[in-house]
C-alpha positions as CSV (number, residue, x, y, z in Angstrom):
1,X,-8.4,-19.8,7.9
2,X,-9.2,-21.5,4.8
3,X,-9.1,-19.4,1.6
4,X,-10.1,-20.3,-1.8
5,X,-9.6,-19.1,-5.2
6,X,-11.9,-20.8,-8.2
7,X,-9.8,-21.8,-11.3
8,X,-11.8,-20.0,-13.2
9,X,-14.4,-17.2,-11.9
10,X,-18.1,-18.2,-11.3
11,X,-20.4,-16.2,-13.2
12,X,-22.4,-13.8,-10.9
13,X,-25.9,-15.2,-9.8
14,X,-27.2,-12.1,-8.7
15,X,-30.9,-11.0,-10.2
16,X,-29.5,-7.3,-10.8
17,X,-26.4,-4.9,-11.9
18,X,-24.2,-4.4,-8.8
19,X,-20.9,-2.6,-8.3
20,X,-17.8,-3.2,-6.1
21,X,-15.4,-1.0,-5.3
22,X,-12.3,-1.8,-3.4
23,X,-10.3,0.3,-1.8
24,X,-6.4,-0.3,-1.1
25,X,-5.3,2.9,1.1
26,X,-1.4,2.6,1.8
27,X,0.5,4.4,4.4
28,X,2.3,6.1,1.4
29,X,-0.1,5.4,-2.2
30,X,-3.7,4.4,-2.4
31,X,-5.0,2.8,-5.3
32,X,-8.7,1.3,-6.4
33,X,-10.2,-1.6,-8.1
34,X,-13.7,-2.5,-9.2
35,X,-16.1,-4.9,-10.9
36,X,-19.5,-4.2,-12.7
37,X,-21.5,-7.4,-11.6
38,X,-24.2,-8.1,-14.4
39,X,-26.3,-11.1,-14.0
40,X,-25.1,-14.4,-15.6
41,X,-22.0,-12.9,-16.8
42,X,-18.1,-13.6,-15.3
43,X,-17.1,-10.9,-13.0
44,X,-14.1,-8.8,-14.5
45,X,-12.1,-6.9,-12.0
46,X,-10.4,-3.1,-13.6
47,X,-8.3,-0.9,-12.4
48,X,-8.9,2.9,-11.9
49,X,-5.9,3.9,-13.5
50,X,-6.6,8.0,-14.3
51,X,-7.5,10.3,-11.5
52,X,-6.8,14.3,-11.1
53,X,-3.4,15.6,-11.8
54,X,-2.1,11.8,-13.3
55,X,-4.6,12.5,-16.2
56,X,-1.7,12.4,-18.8
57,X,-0.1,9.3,-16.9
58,X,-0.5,6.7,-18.6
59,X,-1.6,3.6,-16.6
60,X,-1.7,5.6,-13.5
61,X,-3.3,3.2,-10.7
62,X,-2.2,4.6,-7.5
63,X,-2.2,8.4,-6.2
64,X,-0.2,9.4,-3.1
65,X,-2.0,9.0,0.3
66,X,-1.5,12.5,1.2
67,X,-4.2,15.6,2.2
68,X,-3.8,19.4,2.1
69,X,-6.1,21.1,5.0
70,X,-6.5,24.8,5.3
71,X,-7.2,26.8,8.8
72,X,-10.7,26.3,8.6
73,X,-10.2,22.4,8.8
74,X,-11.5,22.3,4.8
75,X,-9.6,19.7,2.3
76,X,-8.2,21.7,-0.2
77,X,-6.2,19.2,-1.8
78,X,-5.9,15.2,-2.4
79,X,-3.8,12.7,-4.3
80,X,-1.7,13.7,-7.0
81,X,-2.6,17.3,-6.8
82,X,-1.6,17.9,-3.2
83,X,1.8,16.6,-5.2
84,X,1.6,19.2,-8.2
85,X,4.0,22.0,-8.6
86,X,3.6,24.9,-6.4
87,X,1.2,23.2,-4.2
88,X,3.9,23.1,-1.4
89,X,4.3,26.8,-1.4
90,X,1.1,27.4,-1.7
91,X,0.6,25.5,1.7
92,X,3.3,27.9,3.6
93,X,1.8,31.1,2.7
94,X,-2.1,30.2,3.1
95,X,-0.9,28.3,6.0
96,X,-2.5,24.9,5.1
97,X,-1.9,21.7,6.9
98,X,-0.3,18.7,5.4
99,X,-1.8,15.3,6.7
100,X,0.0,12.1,5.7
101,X,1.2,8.4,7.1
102,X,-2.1,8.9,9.1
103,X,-2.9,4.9,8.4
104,X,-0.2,4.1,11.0
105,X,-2.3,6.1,13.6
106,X,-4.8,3.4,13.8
107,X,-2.7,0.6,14.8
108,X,-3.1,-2.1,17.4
109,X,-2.0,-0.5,20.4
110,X,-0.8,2.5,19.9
111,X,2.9,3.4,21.9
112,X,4.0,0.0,20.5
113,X,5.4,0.7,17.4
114,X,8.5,-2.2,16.6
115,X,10.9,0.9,16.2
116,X,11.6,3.6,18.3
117,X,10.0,6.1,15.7
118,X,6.4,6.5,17.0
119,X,7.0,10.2,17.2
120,X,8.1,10.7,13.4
121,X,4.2,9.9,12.2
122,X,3.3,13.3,11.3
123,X,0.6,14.6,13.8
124,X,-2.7,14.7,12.8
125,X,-4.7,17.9,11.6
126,X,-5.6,20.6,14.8
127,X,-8.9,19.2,15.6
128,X,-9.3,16.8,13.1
129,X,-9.1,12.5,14.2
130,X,-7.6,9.7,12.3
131,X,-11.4,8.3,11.4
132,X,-12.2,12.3,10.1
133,X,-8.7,12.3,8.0
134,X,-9.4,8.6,6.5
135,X,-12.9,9.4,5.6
136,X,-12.3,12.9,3.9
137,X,-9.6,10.3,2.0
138,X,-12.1,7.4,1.1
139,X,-14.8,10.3,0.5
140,X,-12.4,11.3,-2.5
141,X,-11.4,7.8,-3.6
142,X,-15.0,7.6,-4.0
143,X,-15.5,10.9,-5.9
144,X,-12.5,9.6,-8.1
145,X,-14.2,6.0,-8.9
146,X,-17.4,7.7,-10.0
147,X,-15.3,10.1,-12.1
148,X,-13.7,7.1,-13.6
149,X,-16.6,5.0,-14.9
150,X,-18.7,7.5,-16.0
151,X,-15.8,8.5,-18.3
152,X,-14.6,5.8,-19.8
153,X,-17.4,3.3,-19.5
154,X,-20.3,3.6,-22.7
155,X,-23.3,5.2,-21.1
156,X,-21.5,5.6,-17.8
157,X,-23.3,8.2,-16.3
158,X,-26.3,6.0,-16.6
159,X,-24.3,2.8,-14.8
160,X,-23.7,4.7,-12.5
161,X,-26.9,6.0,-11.2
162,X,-28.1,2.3,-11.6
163,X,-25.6,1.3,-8.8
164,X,-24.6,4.1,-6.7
165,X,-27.0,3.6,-4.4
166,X,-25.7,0.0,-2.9
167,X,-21.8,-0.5,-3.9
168,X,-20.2,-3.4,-2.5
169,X,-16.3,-2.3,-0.5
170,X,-13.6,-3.9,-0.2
171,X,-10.9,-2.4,2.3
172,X,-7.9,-4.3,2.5
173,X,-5.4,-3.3,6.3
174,X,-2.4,-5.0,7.8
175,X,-2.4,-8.4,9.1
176,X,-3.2,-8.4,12.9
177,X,-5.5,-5.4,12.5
178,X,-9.1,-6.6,14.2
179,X,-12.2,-5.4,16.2
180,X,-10.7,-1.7,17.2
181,X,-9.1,-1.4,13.9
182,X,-12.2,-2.3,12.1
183,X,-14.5,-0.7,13.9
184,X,-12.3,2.8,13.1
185,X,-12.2,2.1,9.5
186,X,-15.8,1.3,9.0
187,X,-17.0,4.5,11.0
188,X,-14.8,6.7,8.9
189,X,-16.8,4.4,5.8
190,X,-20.0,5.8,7.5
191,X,-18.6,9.6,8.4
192,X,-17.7,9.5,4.5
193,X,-21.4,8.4,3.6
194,X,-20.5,6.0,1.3
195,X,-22.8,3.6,4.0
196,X,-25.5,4.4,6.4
197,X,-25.0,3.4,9.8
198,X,-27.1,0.2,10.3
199,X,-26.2,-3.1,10.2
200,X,-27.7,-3.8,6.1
201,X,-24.9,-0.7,5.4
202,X,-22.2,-2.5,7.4
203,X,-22.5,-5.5,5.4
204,X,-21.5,-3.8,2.2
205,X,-18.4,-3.3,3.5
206,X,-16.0,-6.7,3.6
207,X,-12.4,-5.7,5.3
208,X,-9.3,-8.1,3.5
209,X,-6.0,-8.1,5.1
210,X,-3.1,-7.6,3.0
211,X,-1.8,-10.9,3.5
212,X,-5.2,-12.2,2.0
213,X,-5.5,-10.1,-0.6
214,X,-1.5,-10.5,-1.6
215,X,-2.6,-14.7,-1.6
216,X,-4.9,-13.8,-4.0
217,X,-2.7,-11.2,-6.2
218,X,-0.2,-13.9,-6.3
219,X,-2.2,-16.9,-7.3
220,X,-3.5,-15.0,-10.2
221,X,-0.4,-12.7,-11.4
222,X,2.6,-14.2,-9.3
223,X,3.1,-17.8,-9.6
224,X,3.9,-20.2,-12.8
225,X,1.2,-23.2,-13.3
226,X,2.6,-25.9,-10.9
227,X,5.0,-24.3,-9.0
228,X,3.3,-25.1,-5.7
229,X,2.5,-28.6,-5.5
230,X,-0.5,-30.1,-2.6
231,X,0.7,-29.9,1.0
232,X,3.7,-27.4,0.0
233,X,4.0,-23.9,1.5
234,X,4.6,-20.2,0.5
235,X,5.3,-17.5,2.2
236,X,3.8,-13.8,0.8
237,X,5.4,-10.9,1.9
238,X,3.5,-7.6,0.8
239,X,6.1,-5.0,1.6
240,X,4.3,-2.1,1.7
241,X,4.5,2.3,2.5
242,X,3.9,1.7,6.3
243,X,4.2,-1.8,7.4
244,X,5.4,-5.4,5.7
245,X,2.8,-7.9,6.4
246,X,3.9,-11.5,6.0
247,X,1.6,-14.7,5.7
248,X,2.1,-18.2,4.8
249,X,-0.1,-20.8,3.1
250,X,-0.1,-24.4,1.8
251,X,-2.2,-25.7,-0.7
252,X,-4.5,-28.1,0.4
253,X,-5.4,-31.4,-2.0
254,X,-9.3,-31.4,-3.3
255,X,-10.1,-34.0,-5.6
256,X,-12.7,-33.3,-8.1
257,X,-12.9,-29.6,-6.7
258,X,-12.2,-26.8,-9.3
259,X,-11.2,-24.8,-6.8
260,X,-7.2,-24.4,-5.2
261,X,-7.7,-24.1,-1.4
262,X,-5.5,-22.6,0.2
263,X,-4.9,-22.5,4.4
264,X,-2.8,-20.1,6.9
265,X,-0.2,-22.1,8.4
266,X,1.5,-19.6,10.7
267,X,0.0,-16.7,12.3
268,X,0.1,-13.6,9.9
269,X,2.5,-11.1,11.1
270,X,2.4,-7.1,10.6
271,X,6.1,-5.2,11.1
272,X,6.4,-1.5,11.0
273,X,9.1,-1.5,8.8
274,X,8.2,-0.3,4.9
275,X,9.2,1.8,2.9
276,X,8.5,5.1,5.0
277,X,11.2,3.8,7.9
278,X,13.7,4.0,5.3
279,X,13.3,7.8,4.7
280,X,13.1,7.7,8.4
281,X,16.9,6.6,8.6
282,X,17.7,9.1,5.8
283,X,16.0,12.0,7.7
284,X,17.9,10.9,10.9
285,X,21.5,10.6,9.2
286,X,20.9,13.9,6.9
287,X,19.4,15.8,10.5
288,X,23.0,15.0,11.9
289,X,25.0,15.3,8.8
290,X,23.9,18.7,7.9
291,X,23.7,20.2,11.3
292,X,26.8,22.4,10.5
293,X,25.8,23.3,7.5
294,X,24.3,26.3,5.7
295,X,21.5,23.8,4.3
296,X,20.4,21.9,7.5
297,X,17.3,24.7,6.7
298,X,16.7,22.8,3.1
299,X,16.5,19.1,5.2
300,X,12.5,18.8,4.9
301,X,13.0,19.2,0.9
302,X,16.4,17.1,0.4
303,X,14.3,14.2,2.3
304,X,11.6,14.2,-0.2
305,X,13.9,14.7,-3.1
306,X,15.4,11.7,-2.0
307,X,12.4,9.7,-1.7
308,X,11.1,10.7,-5.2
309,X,13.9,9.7,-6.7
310,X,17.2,8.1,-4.9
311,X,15.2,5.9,-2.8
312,X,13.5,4.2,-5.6
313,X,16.6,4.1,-7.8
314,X,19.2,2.6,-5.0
315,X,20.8,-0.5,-6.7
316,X,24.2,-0.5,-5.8
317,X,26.1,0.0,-2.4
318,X,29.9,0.6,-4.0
319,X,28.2,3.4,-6.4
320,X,28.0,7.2,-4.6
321,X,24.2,8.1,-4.3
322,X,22.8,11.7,-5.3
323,X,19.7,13.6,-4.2
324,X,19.6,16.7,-6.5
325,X,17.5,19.3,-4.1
326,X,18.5,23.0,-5.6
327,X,20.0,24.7,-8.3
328,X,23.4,25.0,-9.2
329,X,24.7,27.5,-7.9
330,X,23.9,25.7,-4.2
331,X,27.1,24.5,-2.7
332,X,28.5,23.5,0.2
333,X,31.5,21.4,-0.4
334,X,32.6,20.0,2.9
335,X,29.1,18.8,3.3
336,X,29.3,17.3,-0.5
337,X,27.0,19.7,-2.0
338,X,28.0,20.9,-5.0
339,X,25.7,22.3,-8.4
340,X,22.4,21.5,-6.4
341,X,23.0,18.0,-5.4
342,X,24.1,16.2,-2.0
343,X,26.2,13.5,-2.7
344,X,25.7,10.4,-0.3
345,X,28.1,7.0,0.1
346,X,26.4,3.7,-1.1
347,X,26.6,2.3,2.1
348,X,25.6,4.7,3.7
349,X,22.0,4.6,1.7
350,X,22.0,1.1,2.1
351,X,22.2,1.5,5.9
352,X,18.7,3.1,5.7
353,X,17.1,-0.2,4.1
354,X,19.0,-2.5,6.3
355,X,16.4,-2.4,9.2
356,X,13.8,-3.5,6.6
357,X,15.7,-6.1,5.1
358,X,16.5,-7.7,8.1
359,X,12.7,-7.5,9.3
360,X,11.8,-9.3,6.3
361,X,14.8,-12.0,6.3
362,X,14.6,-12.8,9.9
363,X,10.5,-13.3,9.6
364,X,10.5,-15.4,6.6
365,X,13.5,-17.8,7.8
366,X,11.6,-18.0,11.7
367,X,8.0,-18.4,10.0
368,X,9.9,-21.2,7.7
369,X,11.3,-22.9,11.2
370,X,8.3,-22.8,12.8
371,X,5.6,-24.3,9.8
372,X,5.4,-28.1,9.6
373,X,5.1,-27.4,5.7
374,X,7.3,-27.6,3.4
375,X,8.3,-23.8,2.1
376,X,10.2,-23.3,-1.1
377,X,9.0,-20.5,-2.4
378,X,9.0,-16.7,-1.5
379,X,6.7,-13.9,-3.1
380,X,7.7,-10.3,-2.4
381,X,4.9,-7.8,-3.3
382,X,4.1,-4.0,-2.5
383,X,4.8,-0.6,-3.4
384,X,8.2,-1.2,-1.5
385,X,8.8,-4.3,-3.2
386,X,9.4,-2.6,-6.1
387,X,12.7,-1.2,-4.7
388,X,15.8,-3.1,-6.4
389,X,18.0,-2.9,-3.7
390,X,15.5,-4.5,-1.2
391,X,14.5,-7.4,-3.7
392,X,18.4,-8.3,-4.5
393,X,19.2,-8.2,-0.3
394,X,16.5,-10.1,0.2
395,X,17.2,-13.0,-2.6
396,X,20.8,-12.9,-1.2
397,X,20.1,-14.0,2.1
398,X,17.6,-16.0,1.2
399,X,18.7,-18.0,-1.5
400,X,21.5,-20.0,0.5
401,X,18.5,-21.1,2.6
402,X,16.9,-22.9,-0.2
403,X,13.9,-20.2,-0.7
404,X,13.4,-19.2,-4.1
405,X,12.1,-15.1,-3.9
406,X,9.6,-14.7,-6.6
407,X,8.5,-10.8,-7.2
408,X,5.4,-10.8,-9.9
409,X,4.6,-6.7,-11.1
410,X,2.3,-5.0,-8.4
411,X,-1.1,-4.0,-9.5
412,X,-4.4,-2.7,-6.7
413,X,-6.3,-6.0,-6.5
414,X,-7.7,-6.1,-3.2
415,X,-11.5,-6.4,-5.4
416,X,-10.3,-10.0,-6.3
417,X,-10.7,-11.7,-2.4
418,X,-14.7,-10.6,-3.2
419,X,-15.2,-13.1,-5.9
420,X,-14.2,-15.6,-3.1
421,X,-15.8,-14.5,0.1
422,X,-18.4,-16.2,2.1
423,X,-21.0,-13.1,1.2
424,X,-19.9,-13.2,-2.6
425,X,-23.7,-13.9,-4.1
């Protein structure tokens, strides 16, 4: 696949206003970009950076992929606010159902998951399918777009009207994901009615995989000018919630072309190994550790305490690791709870991560044996990416090799592969 990226963005030649919207939905956050294509003028490509519940977040680009059902199969929460306060217990007594990780169900054959933890993807919904989960989600991404532009755009409820009515997507997936995979997401596109079903609908929506879009993240945000010189390689890994996809390109020579061409020089690969795996490992260890003790009841809520907060914040191995769960007055000393908190060894955490890290190591070092490239130059991306103790592992091992690990800051920008697509106008 050849892939190509204009120095600087063509102005759109379109005879009227259109809008695209592209969608980034993560195993663990989702996030959306968009462009306002006017006639004769350069495409710019925003971020929608406030949605309910993160109103007073600052900057705010990516809500939790996560939805609250009740009995009745309704949604009756999304996002941020099936995070707020009092949400959870809410769920418990009016018996609502929590649906999350549900992108993983609509992998390429399902049963082969890498790991052995197929059976820790929470089930879906009673009655509901992965297509009816993911629309209800893309139906509110939609709903949080519209919210978005009409507010902060000048005479946005106008703009809107003027394009509703034929938005461009763009859905980015894993690497590897094809026919089956596509076909899924674009009839959950449909169910949400965000496209009619026929085939002028289906062409408003352009599928990206993450490897592509990353290419084109990192061209623009990731790389200094000249770092990767004609006929050299680069290998993108976009470590994300569910999976770590991981590409490599060269850059091709074009004289007189404006554009940087670009070309895939291995096949892309898709591991299930991001960041959700590691609070796999945790839930696994703690399920063990605490089985004795008087909080093996509390395990559910110590595991997502320690993903809000110890998993991001793990830098150092020789350093003891806390997840603060409770209140004070919870202890349980031989199990190293004392004043609310469980304290964990360094190594221990880092054992959780080590799976990942050695995904990633062994991929890039075997896809750098087996290009006829030369590779110098790694770029780590995605929400897990920005994990400190994966970064630092993963520039250890690599660096000996000669591969310098390059880890720009992470923004949604799946809208930017449009701009370079065969149906771009």
């Amino acid at each position: 696949m050849v892939l190509s990226r204009p120095s600087n963005r063509r102005a759109y030649n379109g005879s009227r206003r259109k809008l695209v919207l592209a969608f980034d939905v993560g195993t663990t956050y989702s996030g959306i970009s968009y462009s306002i294509l006017d006639p004769d003028q350069v495409p710019e490509i925003k971020g929608v950076t406030r949605f309910p519940a993160n109103e007073y977040i600052s900057g705010a680009s990516k809500i939790p992929t996560v939805i609250y059902y009740d009995k009745a199969g309704r949604v009756q929460a999304v996002g941020a606010e099936a995070m707020e306060d009092g949400i959870h217990e809410m769920a418990l007594d009016e018996g609502w159902v929590k649906s999350e990780w549900f992108k993983l169900l609509i992998r390429p054959k399902p049963g082969e998951l890498e790991s052995d933890f197929a059976d820790k993807i929470p089930a879906l919904p009673p009655g509901k399918t992965v297509v009816q989960v993911l629309a209800d989600f893309l139906q509110y991404l939609q709903a949080c777009a519209e919210a978005y532009i009409k507010g902060t755009h000048a005479n946005g409820r106008e703009l809107w009207d003027s394009v509703s009515s034929e938005i461009d997507y763009v859905i980015s997936h894993p690497n590897g994901w094809e026919g089956y995979q596509q076909s899924q997401i674009r009839k959950a596109v449909v169910m949400a009615q965000l496209i009619p079903d026929t085939d002028k609908g289906h062409s408003r929506v352009l599928f990206v995989t993450e490897g592509e879009a990353s290419l084109h993240f990192t061209i623009d945000n990731g790389l200094p000018a000249g770092v990767i010189e004609a006929g050299e390689g680069i290998i993108v890994v976009d470590a994300g919630g569910g999976t770590v996809d991981i590409s490599a390109y060269s850059k091709k020579a074009e004289s007189g072309n404006k554009s940087e061409i670009f070309e895939e020089i291995a096949i892309p690969q898709c591991h299930f190994f991001g960041s959700v795996f590691v609070s796999i490992h945790a839930q696994l260890f703690l399920d063990d550790y605490l089985k004795e003790s008087d909080y093996h009841d509390e395990l559910e809520n110590i595991v997502r305490c320690f993903d809000k907060s110890t998993k991001i914040r793990f830098k150092n191995d020789q350093q003891p690791q806390y997840v603060r769960f409770g209140r004070n007055n919870d202890n349980d000393p031989p199990y190293n709870i004392r004043f609310g908190q469980l304290r964990l060894s360094g190594t221990d955490v880092a054992k959780f991560f080590e799976p990942s890290v050695t995904c990633i190591v062994d991929s890039v070092l075997g896809m750098d044996a087996n290009t006829q490239k030369p590779i110098k130059h790694v770029v780590l991306v995605g929400g897990f990416s920005a994990s400190d103790w994966l970064v630092s592992k993963v520039n250890q091992a690599l660096s000996p090799k000669g591969l310098n690990v390059i880890h720009p800051e992470n923004y949604v920008y799946v809208n930017s592969f449009y701009f370079t697509s065969p149906q771009c106008p």
